[in-house]
N, C-alpha and C positions, 0 to 999 in steps of 0.2 A: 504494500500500500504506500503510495505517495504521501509524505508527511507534507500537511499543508489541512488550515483552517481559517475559516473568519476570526476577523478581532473585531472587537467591537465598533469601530471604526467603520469597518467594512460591512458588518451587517447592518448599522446604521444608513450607509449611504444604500444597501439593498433595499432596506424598508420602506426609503423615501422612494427610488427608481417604482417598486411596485406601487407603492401607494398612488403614484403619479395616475398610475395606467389603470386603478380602480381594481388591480388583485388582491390588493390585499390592505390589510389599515393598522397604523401604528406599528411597534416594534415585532421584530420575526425572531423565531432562533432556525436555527440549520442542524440539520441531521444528515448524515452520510449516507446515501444508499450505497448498497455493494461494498465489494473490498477488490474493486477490479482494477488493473496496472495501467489506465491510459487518462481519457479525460473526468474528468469527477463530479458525481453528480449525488445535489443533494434536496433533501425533503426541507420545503420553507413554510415555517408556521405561524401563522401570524396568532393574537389573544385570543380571539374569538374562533381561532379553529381552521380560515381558510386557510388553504392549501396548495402549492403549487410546485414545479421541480423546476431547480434550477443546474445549467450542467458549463462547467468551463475547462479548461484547459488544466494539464498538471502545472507545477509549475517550471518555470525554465532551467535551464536550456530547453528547449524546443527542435527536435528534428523539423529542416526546412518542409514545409507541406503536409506535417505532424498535424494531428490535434487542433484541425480547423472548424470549430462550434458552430461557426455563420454557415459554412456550405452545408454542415450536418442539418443545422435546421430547415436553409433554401430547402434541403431536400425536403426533410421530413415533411415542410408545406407542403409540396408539390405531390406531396403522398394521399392528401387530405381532401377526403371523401370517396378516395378508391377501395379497390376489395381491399385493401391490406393496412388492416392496425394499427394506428399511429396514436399518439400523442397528441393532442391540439397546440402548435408554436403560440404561444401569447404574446412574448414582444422579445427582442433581441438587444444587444448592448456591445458596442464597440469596445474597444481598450479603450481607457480614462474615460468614462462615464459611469463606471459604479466600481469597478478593478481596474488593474493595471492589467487586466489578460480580456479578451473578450467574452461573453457570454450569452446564453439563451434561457426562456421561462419558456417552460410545458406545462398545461394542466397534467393534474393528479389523476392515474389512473390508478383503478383500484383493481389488484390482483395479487397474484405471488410469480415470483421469481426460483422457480426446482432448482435444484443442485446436487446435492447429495440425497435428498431423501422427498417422497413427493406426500405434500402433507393431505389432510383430511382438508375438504368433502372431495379431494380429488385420486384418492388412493388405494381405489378399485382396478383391478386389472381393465373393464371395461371402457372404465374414462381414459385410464391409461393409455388404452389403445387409440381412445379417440383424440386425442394428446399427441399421440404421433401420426397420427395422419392430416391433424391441423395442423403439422408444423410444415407438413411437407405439403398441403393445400394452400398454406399462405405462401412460398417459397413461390410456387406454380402462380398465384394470384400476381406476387410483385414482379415477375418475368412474363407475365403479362399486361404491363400495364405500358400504355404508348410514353414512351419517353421526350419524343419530341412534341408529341401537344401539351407535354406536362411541363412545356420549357426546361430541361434536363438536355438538350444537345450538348453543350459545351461542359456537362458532366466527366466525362470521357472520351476516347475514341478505340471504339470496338472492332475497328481491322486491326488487323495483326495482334490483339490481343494477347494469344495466347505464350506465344514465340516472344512478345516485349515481355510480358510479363518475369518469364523464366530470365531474360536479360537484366533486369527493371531488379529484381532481389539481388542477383550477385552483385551488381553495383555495390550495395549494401557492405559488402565483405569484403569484396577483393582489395589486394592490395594495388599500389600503381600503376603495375603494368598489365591490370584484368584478370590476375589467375586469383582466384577462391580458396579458400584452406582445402587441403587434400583431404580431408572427412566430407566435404561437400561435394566435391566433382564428379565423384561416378554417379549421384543421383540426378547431378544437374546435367552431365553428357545421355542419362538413359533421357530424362527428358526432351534436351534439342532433340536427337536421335529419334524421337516419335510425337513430335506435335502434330496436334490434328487441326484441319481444316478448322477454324471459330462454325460452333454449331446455330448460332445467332446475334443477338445483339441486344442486350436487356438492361433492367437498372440490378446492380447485382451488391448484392449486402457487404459479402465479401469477409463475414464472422457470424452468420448464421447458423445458430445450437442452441439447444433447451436454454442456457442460462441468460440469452440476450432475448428475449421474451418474453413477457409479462402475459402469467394464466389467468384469466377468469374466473373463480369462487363461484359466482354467482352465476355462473353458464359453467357447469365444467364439463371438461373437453375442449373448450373454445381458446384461443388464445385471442387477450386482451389488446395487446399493443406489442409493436417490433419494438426494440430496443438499439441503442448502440453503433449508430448511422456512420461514425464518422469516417470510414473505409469504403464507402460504398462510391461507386463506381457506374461507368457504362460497358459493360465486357459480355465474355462469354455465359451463357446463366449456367453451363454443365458445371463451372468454377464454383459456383453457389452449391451446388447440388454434391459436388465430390466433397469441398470442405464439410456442409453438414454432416454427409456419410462417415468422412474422418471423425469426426465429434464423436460417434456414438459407440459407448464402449462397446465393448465385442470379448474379447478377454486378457488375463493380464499378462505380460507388462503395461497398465496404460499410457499413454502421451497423459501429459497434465491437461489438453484439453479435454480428453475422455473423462477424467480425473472433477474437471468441474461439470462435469453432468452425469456424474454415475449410479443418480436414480433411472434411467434409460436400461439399467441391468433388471430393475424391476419388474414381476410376472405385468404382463400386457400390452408393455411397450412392444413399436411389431421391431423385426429385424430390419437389420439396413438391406435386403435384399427386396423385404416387403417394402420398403419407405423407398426406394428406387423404382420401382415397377407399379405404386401407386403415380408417384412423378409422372412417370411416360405416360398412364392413361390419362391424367389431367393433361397433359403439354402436348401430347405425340411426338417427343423428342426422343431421338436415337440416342441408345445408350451404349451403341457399339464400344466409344471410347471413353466410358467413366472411369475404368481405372486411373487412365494418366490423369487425370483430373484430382483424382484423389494422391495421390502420389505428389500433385505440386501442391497441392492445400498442406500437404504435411511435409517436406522442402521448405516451402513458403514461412510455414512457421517457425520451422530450425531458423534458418536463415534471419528470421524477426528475433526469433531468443537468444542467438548470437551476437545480435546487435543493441539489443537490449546489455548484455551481459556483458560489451565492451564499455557501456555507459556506465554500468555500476560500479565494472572495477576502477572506472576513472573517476567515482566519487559525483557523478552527476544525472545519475541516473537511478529505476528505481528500486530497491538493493533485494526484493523477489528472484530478479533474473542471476543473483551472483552466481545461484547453485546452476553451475555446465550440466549438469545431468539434466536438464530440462532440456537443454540441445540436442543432447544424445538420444531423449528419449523419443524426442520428434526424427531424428538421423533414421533410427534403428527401424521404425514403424515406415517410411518414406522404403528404404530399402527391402521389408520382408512386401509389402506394397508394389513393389517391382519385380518381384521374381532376385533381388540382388541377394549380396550378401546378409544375414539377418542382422549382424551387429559392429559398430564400429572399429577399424583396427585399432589394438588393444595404444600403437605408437599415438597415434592422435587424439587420446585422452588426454595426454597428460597436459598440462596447463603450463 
C-alpha cells in the first residue's frame, strides 16, 4: 500500500470543492477503499451521511502516462448509460485546485468487492455461478460498445496492437541497447514468434478480474459497477479476455493475481474453459488464439512487477513489489502457458 493521507488541510479544501458542486455539506472525513498498488481511492463522508468516492493518483514520482485520473474518468463518462456498470463521474479536479495531484468524484455505489472469500447473500454455489458469467457478460457488453460514437477515438490505436504491445513492455526493462533480462526473453521471442492477426478493435479494461468489480447485495449475481479504469485502452478485446482467464485461479502455484481472487476456487464459480466458451456465444469471437493472449497478460504483468520492483528498490516506489518472487511467479505461469520451460533458470534469481 502506498503511504499517503489527507491532512487536515486537505480535507478541508475537499469539503469546500464538494460543497461547491452540492455533494456534499460541511466537513468530510476519508476512508480508504482497497489496499491496491496504483491510484487510490477513497470513501468521502460528509455529517449527515452523504457519500461519494473520490480516487487520485499515488503519490510521486509518477511513471510518464502512469496514473492519469482525468482520462480514467473521460472514460468512465463515456461508459454512462451503456450495458456496462459504471460509477456516475460527478465532477473532476485538476492539480492545485483541491491537491497538488489531480482528481475525480464518483457517486457511491453500493456492493462488495470478493477476494478471498465470497460473503453472504452471495455464497451459494448458484449465485456463484451467476457471478461468473456476469463477469464474463459484462467483458462481452464493454467490447461491445461503439467506441467512436462514444468519442473514445483518440483512446488508443488498435492496429498493430498486438505486436506494439509485446514491444511497448520490454521498453519497460530493457537496458540501452533493447535486450531484456534473460528471465524475460524466451517468453517474449515465443510471443513475437506467434502474434496473431488483432481479432478486433474494442475499448478494453486491460485488469479485468473478480476484485476490480463491484457485486450487487441486492441483485446477486449481478455485478454492480466496473472498477479501476485507469489502463484501459483501445486494443484487441481477446487481450481482455486472456488477462481475465489468467486471473482465475486454477491450481497452485498461484501468480498473486490469482492470489487476489481466490474465492473463484469456490464450489460454483464455472471454469475458465466454461467463462471462454460463454464469451464466444455472446461475441462470436474466434478463440483459435486465446492462449497467446493469455500468455502476454501474464509476460505483461512480470514485466509491470519488474518495474515496479526497480522502483522500490530505489526507495521511490511502492515497497509491495520489493519481494522478486512476484516476478517469478508471473515468469513461471507465462512459460508453463507456452508449452516452455515451467520454471525460471535457477542463474536468474538471484538479485
Amino acid at each position: 500500500m502506498v503511504a499517503w493521507d489527507w491532512s487536515p488541510r486537505q480535507l478541508a479544501a475537499l469539503a469546500r470543492f464538494l460543497q461547491e458542486r452540492g455533494l456534499t455539506c460541511g466537513p468530510v472525513r476519508a476512508v480508504r477503499i482497497g489496499d491496491g498498488h496504483s491510484n487510490l481511492t477513497y470513501r468521502v463522508i460528509d455529517e449527515a451521511g452523504a457519500t461519494v468516492v473520490v480516487r487520485r493518483p499515488p503519490p510521486p514520482p509518477t511513471p510518464p502516462g502512469a496514473h492519469d485520473v482525468l482520462r480514467e474518468a473521460r472514460l468512465i463518462s463515456a461508459l454512462g448509460g451503456s450495458a456496462v456498470p459504471v460509477a456516475p463521474v460527478l465532477a473532476t479536479a485538476s492539480a492545485g485546485e483541491v491537491l497538488d495531484a489531480p482528481l475525480y468524484v464518483m457517486g457511491y455505489v453500493d456492493g462488495v468487492v470478493v477476494t478471498a472469500q465470497t460473503p453472504p447473500p452471495l455464497d451459494s454455489p448458484s449465485t456463484r455461478r451467476r457471478i461468473g458469467h456476469a463477469l464474463v457478460d459484462t467483458l462481452a457488453a464493454l467490447h461491445s460498445v461503439d467506441w467512436r460514437a462514444a468519442g473514445l477515438a483518440e483512446l488508443g490505436r488498435p492496429e498493430g496492437f498486438n505486436s506494439r504491445h509485446v514491444h511497448r513492455m520490454a521498453r519497460l526493462i530493457a537496458d540501452d541497447a533493447g535486450r531484456v533480462p534473460d528471465e524475460f526473453a524466451d517468453v517474449r521471442q515465443w510471443l513475437l514468434a506467434h502474434v496473431p492477426v488483432e481479432s478486433g478493435a474494442a475499448i478494453v479494461h486491460n485488469d479485468f478480474r473478480l476484485p476490480n468489480v463491484m457485486l450487487s447485495t441486492r441483485r446477486p449475481g449481478e455485478v454492480a459497477a466496473v472498477l479501476d479504469w485507469e489502463l484501459a485502452t483501445i486494443g484487441d478485446p481477446l487481450f481482455d479476455l486472456g488477462y481475465f482467464l489468467a486471473s482465475v485461479p486454477r491450481e497452485e502455484p498461484f501468480n498473486p493475481t490469482q492470489a487476489m481472487g481466490i474465492a473463484m476456487l469456490e464450489a460454483g464459480y464455472p471454469s475458465r474453459q466454461e467463462l471462454a466458451e460463454r464469451y464466444a456465444q455472446r461475441t462470436g469471437a474466434d478463440l483459435t488464439h486465446l492462449p497467446w493472449y493469455t500468455v502476454l497478460a501474464l509476460w505483461k504483468l512480470a514485466v509491470l512487477y519488474e518495474y515496479s520492483h526497480r522502483r522500490a528498490r530505489q526507495g521511490t516506489g511502492d515497497p509491495y513489489y520489493l519481494d522478486r518472487g512476484l516476478v517469478h511467479a508471473f515468469l513461471d505461469d507465462a512459460r508453463r502457458s507456452a508449452g516452455l520451460v515451467s520454471s525460471s533458470p535457477a542463474s536468474t534469481r538471484q538479485e
